[in-house]
C-alpha positions as CSV (number, residue, x, y, z in Angstrom):
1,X,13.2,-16.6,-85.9
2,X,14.3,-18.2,-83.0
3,X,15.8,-16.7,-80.4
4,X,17.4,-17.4,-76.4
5,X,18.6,-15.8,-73.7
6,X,20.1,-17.2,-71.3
7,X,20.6,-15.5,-67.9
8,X,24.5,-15.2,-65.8
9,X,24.8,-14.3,-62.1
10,X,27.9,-12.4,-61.5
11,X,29.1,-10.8,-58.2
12,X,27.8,-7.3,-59.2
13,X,25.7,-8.0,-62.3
14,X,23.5,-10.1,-63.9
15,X,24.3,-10.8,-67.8
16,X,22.0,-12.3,-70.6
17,X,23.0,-13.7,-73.5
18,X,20.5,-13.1,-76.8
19,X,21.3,-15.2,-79.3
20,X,19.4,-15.4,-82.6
21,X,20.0,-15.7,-86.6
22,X,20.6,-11.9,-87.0
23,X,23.3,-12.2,-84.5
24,X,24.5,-12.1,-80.6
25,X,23.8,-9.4,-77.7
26,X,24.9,-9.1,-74.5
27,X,22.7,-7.3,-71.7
28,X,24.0,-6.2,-68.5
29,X,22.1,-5.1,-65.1
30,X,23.7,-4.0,-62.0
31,X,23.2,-5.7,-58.8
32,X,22.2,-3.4,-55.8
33,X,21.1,-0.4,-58.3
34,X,18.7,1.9,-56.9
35,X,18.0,2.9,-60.6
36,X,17.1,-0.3,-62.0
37,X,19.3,0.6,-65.4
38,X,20.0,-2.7,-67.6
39,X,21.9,-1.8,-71.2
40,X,21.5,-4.1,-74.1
41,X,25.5,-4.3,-76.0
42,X,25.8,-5.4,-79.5
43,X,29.9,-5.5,-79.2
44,X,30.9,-2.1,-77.6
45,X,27.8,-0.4,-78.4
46,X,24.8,0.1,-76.4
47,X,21.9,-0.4,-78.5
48,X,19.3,0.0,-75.9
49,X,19.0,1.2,-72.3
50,X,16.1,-0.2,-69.9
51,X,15.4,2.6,-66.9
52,X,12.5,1.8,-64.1
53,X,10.5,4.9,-62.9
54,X,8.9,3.7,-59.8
55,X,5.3,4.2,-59.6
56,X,3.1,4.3,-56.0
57,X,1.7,0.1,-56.6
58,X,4.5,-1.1,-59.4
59,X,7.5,0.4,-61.2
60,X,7.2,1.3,-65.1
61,X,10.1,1.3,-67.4
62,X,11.4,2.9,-70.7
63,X,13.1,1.3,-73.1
64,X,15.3,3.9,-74.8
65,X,16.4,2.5,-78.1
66,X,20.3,3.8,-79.9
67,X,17.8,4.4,-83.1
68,X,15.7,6.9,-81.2
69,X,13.1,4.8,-80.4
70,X,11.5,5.6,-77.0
71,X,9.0,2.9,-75.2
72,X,6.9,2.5,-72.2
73,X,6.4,-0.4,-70.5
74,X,4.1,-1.4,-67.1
75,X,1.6,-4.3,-65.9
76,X,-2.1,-3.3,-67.2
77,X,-3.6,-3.8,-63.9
78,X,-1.6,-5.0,-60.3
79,X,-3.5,-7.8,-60.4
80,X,-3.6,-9.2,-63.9
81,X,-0.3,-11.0,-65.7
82,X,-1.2,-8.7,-68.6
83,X,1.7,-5.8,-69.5
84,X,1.5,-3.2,-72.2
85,X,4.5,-1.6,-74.2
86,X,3.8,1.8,-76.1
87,X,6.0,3.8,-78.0
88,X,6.6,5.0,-81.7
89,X,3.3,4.6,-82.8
90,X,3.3,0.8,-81.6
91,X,1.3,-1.2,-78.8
92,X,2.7,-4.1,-77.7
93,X,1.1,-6.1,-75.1
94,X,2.3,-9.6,-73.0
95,X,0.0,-11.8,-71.4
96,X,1.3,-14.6,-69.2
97,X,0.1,-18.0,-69.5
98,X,0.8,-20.1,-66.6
99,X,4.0,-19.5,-64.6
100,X,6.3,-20.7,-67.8
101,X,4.8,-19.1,-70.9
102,X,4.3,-15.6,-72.6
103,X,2.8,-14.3,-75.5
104,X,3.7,-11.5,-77.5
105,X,0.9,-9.1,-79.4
106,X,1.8,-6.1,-81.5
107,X,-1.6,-4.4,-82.3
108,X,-3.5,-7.5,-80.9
109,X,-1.6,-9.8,-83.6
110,X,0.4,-12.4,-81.8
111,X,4.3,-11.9,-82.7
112,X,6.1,-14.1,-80.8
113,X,5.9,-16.8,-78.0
114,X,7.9,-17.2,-74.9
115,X,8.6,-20.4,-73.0
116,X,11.4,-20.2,-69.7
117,X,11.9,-24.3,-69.4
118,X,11.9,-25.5,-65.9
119,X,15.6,-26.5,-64.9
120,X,17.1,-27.0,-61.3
121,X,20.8,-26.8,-62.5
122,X,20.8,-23.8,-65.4
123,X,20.9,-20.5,-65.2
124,X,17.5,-19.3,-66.3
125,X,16.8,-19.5,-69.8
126,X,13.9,-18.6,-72.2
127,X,13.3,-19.5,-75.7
128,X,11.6,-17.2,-77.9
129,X,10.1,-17.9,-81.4
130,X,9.6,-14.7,-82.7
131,X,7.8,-13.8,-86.2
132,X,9.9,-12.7,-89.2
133,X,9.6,-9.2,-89.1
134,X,8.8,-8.6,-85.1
135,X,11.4,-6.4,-83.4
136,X,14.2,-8.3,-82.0
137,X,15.7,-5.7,-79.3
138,X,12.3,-4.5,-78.3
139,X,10.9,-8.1,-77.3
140,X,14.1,-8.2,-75.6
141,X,13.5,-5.6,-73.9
142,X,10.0,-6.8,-72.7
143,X,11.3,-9.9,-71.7
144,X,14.5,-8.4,-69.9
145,X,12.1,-6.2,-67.9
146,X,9.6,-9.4,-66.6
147,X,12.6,-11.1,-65.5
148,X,14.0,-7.9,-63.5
149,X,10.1,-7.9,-62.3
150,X,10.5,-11.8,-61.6
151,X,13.3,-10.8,-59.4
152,X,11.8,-8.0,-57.0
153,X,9.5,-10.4,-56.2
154,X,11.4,-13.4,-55.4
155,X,13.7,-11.1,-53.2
156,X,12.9,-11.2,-49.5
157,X,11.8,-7.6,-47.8
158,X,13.6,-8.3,-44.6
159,X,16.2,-11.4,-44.2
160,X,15.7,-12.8,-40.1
């Protein structure tokens, strides 16, 4: 399956659009949130729910899931591109490849590739081909949650 989201900047929020065969979604995070919170909308409904915890070296997130589903997601190590996802008797892990390119493993077999194509003049954008049966709103998630990651660190600390 193929999938894309496409990132929007708004005055007070930032909006994704996932768009795939099984159907649309809409994400929505807040600009200037203390609680990084992003909510994943499948029309009216909120069908999942991203929260940072910040930790002493790097924030960790849960992915709370409308079916019950509870995850937990952090980098491996600081210093490593490598993240892990754990929840519901599942391990997910990410492992970047270059600046542009992800890949997906669910119990170390790979699930789903992630490319974000360079662009000066488009909102960011990354295409995702996914296997058949790997979990649409939890890759999603993952990939939601690098790009808010993405963001912290392109911010400057202090403007002068």
């Amino acid at each position: 399956m193929d999938v894309t989201i496409t990132e929007r900047m708004r005055w007070k929020a930032f909006e994704y659009d996932i768009a795939s065969a099984a159907g649309n979604l809409l994400a929505k995070k807040q600009n200037f949130s203390f609680a990084h919170k992003l909510e994943i909308f499948s029309g009216e409904s909120a069908v999942a729910r991203i929260h940072a915890e910040p930790s002493f070296l790097h924030s960790r997130y849960r992915f709370i899931l409308q079916d019950g589903r509870e995850y937990n997601f952090a980098r491996e190590k600081v210093w490593t591109p490598i993240y892990a996802c754990t929840g519901n008797g599942e391990t997910y892990s990410v492992t970047r490849h270059g600046h542009s390119s992800l890949s997906v493993f669910k119990n170390d077999h790979p699930i789903a590739t992630i490319e974000r194509p360079f662009s000066f003049w488009k909102n960011t954008e990354y295409k995702i081909s996914m296997e058949g049966n790997a979990d649409l709103l939890v890759v999603a998630c993952m990939v939601l949650t690098i790009r808010t990651i993405e963001q912290e660190s392109e911010a400057p600390i202090i403007a002068r």
